[in-house]
C-alpha positions as CSV (number, residue, x, y, z in Angstrom):
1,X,0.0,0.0,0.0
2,X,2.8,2.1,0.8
3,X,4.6,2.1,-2.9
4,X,0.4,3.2,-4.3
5,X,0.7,6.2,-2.1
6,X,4.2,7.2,-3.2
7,X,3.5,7.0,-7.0
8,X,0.0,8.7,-6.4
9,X,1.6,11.3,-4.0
10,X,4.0,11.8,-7.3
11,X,1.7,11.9,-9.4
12,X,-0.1,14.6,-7.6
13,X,3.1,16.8,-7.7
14,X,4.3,16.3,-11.0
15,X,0.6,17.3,-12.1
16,X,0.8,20.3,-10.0
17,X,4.6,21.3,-10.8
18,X,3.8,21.4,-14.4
19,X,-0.1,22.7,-14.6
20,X,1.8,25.9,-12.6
21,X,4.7,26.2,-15.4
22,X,3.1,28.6,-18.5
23,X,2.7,27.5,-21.7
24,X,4.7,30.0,-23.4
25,X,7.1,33.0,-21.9
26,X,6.4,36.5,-21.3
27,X,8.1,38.5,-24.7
28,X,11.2,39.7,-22.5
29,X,11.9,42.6,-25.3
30,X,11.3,46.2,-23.4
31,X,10.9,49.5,-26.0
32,X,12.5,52.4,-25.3
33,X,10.4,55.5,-24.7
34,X,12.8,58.2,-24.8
35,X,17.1,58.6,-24.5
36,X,17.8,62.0,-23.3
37,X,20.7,63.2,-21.1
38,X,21.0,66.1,-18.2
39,X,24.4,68.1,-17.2
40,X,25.1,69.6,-14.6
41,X,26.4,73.4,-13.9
42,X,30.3,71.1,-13.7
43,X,29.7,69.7,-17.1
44,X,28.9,66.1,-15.6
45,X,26.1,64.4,-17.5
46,X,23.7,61.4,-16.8
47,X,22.4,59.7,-19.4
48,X,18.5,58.6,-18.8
49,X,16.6,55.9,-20.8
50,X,13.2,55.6,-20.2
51,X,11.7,52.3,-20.8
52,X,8.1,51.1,-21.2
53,X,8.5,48.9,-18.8
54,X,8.2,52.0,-16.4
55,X,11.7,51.8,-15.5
56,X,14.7,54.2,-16.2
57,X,18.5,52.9,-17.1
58,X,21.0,55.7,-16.0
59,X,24.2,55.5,-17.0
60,X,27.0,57.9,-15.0
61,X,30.2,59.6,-15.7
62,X,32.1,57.0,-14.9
63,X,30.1,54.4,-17.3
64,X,28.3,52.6,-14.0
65,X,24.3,52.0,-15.0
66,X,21.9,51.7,-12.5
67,X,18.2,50.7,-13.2
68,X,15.3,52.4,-10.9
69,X,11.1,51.6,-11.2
70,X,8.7,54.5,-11.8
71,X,7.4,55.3,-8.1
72,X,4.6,57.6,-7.1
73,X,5.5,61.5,-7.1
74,X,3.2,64.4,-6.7
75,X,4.7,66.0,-10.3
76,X,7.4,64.8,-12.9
77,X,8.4,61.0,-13.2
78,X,10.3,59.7,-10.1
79,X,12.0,56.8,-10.3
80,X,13.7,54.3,-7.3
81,X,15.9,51.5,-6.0
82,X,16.6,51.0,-3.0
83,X,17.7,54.5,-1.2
84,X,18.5,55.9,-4.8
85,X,16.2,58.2,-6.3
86,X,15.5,59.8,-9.9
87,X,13.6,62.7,-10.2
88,X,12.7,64.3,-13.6
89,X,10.7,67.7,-13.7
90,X,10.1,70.0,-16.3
91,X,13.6,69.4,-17.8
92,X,16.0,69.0,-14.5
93,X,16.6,66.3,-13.1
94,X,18.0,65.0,-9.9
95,X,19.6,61.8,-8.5
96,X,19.9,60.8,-5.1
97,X,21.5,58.4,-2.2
98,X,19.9,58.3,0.9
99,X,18.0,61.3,0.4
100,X,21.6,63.1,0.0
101,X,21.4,65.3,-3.7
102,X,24.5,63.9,-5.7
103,X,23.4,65.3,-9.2
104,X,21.5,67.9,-10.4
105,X,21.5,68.5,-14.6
106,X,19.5,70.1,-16.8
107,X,18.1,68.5,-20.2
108,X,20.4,68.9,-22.7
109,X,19.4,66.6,-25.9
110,X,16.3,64.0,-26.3
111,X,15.2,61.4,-28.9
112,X,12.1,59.9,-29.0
113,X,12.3,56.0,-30.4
């Protein structure tokens, strides 16, 4: 009786494993909305791609990228990970660690894909 409960009890999960697997993946391609940069008074620029994925790839000075998710905000498009934070408004932008300001830049060029 005990090697009927086993297959049965394998059966069961196998038949559960599988009916919770989808039949065909997500499309993991992501569009990109817009590609603009902002520089800052020191000549430092970020470069922001906005995805419609509502998410933002940055890429910094020094060629590090970080990707943040659209978040509330009570105006512009603010974006998070974490502690970090990318705000957008009205053509300035500003990104920030633990609520410290470590870049503020003005729009300087934008194209729309």
């Amino acid at each position: 009786m005990k090697p009927t409960f086993t297959l049965l009890f394998l059966g069961f999960l196998f038949a559960t494993i599988t009916s919770c697997t989808p039949l065909s993946t997500p499309n993991p391609k992501v569009s990109v909305i817009s590609s603009v940069a902002f520089v800052s008074d020191s000549g430092q620029a970020i470069q922001a791609v906005y995805r419609d994925d509502d998410t933002v790839m940055l890429t910094f000075p020094d060629g590090r990228t970080e990707m943040l998710n659209l978040a509330v905000s009570a105006s512009g498009a603010r974006y998070v990970s974490g502690e970090n934070e990318w705000w957008e408004h009205q053509g300035r932008a500003s990104y920030s660690v633990k609520g410290e300001l470590v870049f503020m830049g003005k729009l300087q060029h934008q194209s729309d894909n």
